[in-house]
N, C-alpha and C positions, 0 to 999 in steps of 0.2 A: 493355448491359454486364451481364452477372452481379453478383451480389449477392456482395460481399464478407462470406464466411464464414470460421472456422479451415480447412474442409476444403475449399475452393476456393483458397485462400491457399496452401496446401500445394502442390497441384496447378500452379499459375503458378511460369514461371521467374524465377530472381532478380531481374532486370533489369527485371520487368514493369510495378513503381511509379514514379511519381516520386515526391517525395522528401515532397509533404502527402500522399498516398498511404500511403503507409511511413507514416506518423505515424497515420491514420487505423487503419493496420491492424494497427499496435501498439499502439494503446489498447483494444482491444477483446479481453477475453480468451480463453482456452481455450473457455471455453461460450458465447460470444456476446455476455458481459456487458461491458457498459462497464465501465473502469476505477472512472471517478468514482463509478458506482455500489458496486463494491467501496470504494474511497473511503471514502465516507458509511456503508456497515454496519459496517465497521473501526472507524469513529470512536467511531459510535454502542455498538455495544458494548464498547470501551474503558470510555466514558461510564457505561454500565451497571454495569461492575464495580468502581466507585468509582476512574479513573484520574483522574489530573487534566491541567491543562495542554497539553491534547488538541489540536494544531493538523493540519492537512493543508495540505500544501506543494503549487503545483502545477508544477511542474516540464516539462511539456510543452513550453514552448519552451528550456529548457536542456540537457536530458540527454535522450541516445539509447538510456539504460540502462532508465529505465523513467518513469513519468509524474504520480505522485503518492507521496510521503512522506505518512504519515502517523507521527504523532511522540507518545507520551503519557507522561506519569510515574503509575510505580508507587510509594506512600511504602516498596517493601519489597520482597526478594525473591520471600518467597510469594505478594504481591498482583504480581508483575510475572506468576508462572507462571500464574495462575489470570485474569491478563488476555488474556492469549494464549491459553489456552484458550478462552476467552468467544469472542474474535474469530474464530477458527477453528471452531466451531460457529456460530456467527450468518452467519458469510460463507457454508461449506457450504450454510446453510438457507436462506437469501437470494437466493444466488448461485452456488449448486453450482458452488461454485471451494473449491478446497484447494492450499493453497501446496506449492510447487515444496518449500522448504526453510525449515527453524527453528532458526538459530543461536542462540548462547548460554543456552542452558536451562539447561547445568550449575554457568555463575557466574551466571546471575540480574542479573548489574547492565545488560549490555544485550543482549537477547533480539534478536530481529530474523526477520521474517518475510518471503518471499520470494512475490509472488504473482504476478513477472513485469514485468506493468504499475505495482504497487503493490507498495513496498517498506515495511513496518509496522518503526517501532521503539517497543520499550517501555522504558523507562530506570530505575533510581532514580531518585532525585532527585542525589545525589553524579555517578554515570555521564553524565546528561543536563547537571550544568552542566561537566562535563569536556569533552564532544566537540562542545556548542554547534552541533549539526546547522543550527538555524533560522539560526546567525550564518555559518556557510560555505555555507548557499545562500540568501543574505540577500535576491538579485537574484529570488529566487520568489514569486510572490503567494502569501499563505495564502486558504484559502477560507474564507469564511462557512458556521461552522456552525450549526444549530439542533436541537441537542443536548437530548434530554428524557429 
């Protein structure tokens, strides 16, 4: 069998997966990179630019939308913008992946990154205990991280 790529993927008719297939083929992003691996540099530079509360959600057996949340609080606007910066440079250099899209940059309370497989949100701390993302996918492991 061919080697499951983005540009072999393309090429196969819809029908061509089954359904852990499909799962395999949507964890793995645009450049080749594992999710999880986006993942773990999301996190880690969240980590770096002083966020806190940093969890990753893994959502793989729940949602067909994408496969990892990763979730962190900024104590503040400008620390939310200048987080999401970090993470979008670190993943580029990491993972030459550049998110799809970057919601709410103009209110600052919840940003939100768009990488496909990995959906990044960055919160206040007000925004993050409002929408309680970890308590409505409560049923998701969080992953162990080792955050330095």
């Amino acid at each position: 069998m061919t080697e499951l790529t983005p540009e072999t993927i393309e090429e196969l008719p819809a029908d061509a997966f089954t359904a852990d297939e499909e799962r395999t083929a949507a964890s793995v992003s645009s450049a080749g990179i594992e999710a999880l691996a986006v993942a773990r540099v999301a996190a880690q530079a969240a980590y770096d630019k002083k966020a806190e509360d940093i969890v990753v959600l893994d959502l793989t057996s729940l949602s067909d939308v994408c496969d990892y949340f990763v979730i962190a609080t900024a104590s503040n606007r400008r620390l939310a913008d200048s987080v999401i910066d970090e993470i979008e440079e670190k993943v580029a250099a990491s993972c030459s992946e550049h998110p799809f899209s970057i919601e709410g940059r103009d209110e600052g309370s919840w940003i939100l990154m768009d990488y496909g497989s990995v959906i990044i949100h960055v919160f206040t701390p007000e925004a993050r205990d409002y929408y309680r993302l970890e308590k409505l996918w409560g049923d998701a492991p969080e992953l162990a991280l080792e955050l330095d």
